[in-house]
C-alpha positions in Angstrom: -27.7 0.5 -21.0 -28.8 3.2 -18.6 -28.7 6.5 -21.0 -26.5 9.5 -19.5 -29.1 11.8 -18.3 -30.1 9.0 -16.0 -26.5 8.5 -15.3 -26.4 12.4 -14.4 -29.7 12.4 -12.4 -28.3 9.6 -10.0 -24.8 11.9 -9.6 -26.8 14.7 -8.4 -28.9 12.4 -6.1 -25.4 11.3 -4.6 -23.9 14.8 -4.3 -26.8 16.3 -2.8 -26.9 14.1 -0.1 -23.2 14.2 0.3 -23.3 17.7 0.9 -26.2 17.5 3.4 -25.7 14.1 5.5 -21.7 13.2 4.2 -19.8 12.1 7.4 -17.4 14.9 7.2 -15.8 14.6 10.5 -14.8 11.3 10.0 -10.9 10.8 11.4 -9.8 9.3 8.0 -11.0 11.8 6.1 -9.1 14.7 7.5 -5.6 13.6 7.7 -5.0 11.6 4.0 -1.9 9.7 3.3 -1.4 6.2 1.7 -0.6 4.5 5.1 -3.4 6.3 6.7 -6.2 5.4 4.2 -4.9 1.9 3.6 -5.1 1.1 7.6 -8.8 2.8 7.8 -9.9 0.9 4.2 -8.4 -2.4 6.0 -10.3 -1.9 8.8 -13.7 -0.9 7.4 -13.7 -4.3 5.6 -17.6 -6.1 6.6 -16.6 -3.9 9.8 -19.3 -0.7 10.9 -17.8 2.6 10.9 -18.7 2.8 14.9 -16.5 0.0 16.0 -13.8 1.1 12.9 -13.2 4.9 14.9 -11.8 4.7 18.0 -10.0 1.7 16.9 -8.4 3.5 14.0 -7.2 6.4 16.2 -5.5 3.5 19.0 -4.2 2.2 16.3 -2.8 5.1 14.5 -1.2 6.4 18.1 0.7 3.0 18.3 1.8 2.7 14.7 2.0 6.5 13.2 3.8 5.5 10.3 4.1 2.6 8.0 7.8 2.2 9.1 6.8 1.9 12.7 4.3 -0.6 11.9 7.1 -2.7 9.8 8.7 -2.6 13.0 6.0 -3.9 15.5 5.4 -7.8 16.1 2.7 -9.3 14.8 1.3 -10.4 18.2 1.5 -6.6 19.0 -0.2 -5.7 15.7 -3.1 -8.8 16.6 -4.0 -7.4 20.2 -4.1 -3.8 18.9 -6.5 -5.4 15.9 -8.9 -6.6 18.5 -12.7 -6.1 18.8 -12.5 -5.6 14.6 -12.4 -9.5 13.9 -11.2 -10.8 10.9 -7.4 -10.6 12.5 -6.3 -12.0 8.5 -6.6 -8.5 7.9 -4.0 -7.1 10.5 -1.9 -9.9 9.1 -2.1 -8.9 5.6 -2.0 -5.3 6.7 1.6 -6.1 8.8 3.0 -7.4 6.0 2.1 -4.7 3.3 3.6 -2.6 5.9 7.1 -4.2 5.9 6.5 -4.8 2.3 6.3 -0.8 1.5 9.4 -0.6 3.9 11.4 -3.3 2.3 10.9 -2.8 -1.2 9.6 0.1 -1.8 11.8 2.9 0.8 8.8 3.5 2.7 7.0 5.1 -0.1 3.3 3.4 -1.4 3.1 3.3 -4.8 1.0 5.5 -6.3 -0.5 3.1 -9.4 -3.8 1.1 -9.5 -0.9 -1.8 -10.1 1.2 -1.1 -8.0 -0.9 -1.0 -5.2 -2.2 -4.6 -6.1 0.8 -5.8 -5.2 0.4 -5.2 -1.5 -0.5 -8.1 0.4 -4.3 -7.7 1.6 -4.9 -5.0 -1.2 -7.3 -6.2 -3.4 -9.4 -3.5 -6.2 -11.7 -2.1 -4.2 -8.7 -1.1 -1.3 -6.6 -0.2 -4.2 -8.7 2.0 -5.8 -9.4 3.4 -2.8 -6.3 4.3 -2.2 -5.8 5.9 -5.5 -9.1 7.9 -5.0 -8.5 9.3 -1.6 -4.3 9.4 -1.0 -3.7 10.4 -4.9 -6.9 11.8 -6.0 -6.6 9.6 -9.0 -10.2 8.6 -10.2 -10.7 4.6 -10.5 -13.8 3.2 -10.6 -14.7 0.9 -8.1 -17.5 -1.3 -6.9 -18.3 -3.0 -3.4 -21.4 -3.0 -1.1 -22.5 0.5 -0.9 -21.5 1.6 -4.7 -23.6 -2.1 -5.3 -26.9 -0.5 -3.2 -26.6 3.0 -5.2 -26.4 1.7 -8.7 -29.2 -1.2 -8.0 -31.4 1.2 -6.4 -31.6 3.6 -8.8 -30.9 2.1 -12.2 -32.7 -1.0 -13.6 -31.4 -3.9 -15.1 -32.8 -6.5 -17.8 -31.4 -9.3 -16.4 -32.2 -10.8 -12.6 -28.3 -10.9 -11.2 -25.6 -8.8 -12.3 -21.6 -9.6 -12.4 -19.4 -6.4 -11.2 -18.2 -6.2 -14.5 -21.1 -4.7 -15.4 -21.2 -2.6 -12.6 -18.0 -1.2 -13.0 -19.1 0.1 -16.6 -21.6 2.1 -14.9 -19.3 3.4 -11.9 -16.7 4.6 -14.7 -20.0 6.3 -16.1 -20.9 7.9 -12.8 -17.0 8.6 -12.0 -16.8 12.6 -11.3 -12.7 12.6 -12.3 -12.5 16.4 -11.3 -13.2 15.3 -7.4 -12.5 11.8 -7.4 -11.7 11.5 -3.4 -15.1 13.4 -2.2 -17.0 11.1 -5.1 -15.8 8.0 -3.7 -16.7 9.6 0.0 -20.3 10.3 -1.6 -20.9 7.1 -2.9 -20.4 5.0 0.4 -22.2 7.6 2.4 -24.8 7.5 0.3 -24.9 4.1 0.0 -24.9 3.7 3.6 -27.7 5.8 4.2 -30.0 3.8 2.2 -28.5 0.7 3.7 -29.5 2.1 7.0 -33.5 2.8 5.6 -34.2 -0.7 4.4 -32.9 -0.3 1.1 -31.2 -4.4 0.2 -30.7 -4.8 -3.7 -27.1 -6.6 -3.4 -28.9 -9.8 -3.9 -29.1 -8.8 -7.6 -25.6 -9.2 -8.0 -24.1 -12.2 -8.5 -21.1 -11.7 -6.5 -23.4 -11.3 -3.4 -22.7 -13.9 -0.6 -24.9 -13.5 2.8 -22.8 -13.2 5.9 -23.0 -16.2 8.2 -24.3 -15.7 11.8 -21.4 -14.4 14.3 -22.7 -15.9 17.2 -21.7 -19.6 17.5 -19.4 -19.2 14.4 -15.7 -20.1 13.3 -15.3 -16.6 13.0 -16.5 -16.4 17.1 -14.0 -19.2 17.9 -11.2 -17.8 16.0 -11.5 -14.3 17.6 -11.5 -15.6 21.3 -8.5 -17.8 20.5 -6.6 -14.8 19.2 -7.9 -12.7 22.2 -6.6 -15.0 24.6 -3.4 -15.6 23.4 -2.7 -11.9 23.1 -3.2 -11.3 27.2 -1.0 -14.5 27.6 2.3 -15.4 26.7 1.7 -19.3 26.0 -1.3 -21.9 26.0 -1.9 -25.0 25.7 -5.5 -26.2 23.7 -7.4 -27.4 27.7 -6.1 -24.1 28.8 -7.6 -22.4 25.9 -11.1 -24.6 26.5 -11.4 -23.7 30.2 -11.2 -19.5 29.2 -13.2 -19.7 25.9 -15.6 -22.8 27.0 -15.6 -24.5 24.0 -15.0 -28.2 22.9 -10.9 -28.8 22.7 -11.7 -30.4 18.9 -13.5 -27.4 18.1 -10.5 -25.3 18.9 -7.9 -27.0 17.8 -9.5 -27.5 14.4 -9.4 -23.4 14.5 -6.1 -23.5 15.8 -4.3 -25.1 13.1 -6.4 -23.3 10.7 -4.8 -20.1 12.2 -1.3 -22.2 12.4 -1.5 -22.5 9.0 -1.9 -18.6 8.1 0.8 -17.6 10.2 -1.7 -16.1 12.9 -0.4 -18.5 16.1 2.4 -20.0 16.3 3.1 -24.0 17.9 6.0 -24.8 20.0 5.7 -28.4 21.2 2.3 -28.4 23.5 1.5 -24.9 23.6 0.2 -22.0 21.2 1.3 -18.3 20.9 1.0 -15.4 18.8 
């Protein structure tokens, strides 16, 4: 086990370029509430910061509050979502929404647990949330935290479970400034993403991302996109705008069907 004046050496590493480089101006980072951080955390999931802004602040014009969002449709929700991908996630985020609204007065819960609960929240999101809304220190672990601890602390075995990990974050864990620590960490991380710096394969959690281009993923995003500028499809009528094979698409179509994406009334598909 890394001993703690290591531990400390790779703290002031972090803070130091936090307080050079952090991205301080980012738009999540200067108005903090539960709702607010849970939509930017649900959007910076395998999504790049660039394409995450102006989306968040579209977003956050349509849908101020979580109550306003618990209000919206989900097809509204979905054509707001696009250009992010994954639409799942504005799914899951939808229903958290209405979720908070409905069981919970409005108010996020403001546990580790509780936020678990939440449709679409899994640890890292939760303990984001506690972090940043609460300024309640939780150790957390994901892509970036991954890159910090591999690249600076060794390891006697080839691939490494979270579980370990998280030891070490809890070790790292500044609990006076939990929020800005958490901030640290991914800027950091990103940063050394950004120079060339790939270690995640040591862990064994680490799964490498599928080419976009020609993928499910593509499919599924152009079928969504479509449906959200019209009111009612049917599969050829989907082929002709997308240009892909009418198997192809409905294999994605009742894949979405079945996650309560699109919606099928007799012949033709909706949001």
């Amino acid at each position: 086990m890394t001993n703690k004046r290591k531990l400390h050496t790779v703290r002031e590493v972090v803070w130091d370029y936090y307080k050079k480089h952090g991205r301080h101006d980012l738009l999540w980072r200067k108005n903090i509430n539960p709702y607010r951080i849970l939509v930017s955390e649900m959007m910076l999931q395998q999504t790049q910061v660039v394409r995450v802004a102006p989306k968040y602040k579209e977003f956050l014009h349509a849908f101020p509050t979580v109550k306003v969002l618990s209000q919206a449709s989900l097809k509204e929700v979905l054509v707001l979502w696009q250009g992010l991908g994954y639409n799942s996630r504005a799914k899951r985020l939808h229903e958290a929404a209405k979720m908070v609204v409905a069981e919970y007065g409005g108010r996020f819960p403001k546990t580790y647990g509780g936020l678990l609960v939440l449709p679409g929240v899994g640890p890292y999101t939760a303990a984001a949330v506690c972090n940043i809304a609460y300024n309640t220190p939780v150790p957390t672990i994901e892509t970036n935290v991954r890159t910090v601890l591999f690249h600076h602390l060794s390891f006697d075995r080839g691939r490494v479970s979270d579980t370990e990990l998280l030891a070490l974050a809890e070790e790292l864990l500044d609990t006076k400034k939990p929020r800005e620590w958490l901030w640290a960490l991914m800027d950091y991380g990103a940063y050394l993403k950004s120079t060339g710096v790939k270690t995640n394969s040591k862990s064994i959690h680490y799964t490498k991302q599928t080419k976009f281009k020609g993928s499910n993923r593509e499919l599924r995003g152009a079928i969504v996109r479509v449906l959200g500028e019209h009111d009612t499809c049917t599969v050829r009528k989907l082929a002709r705008f997308i240009e892909r094979d009418v198997a192809d698409i409905t294999q994605q179509l009742n894949s979405l069907h079945k996650e309560g994406i699109v919606q099928k009334k007799k012949n033709t598909w909706s949001l």
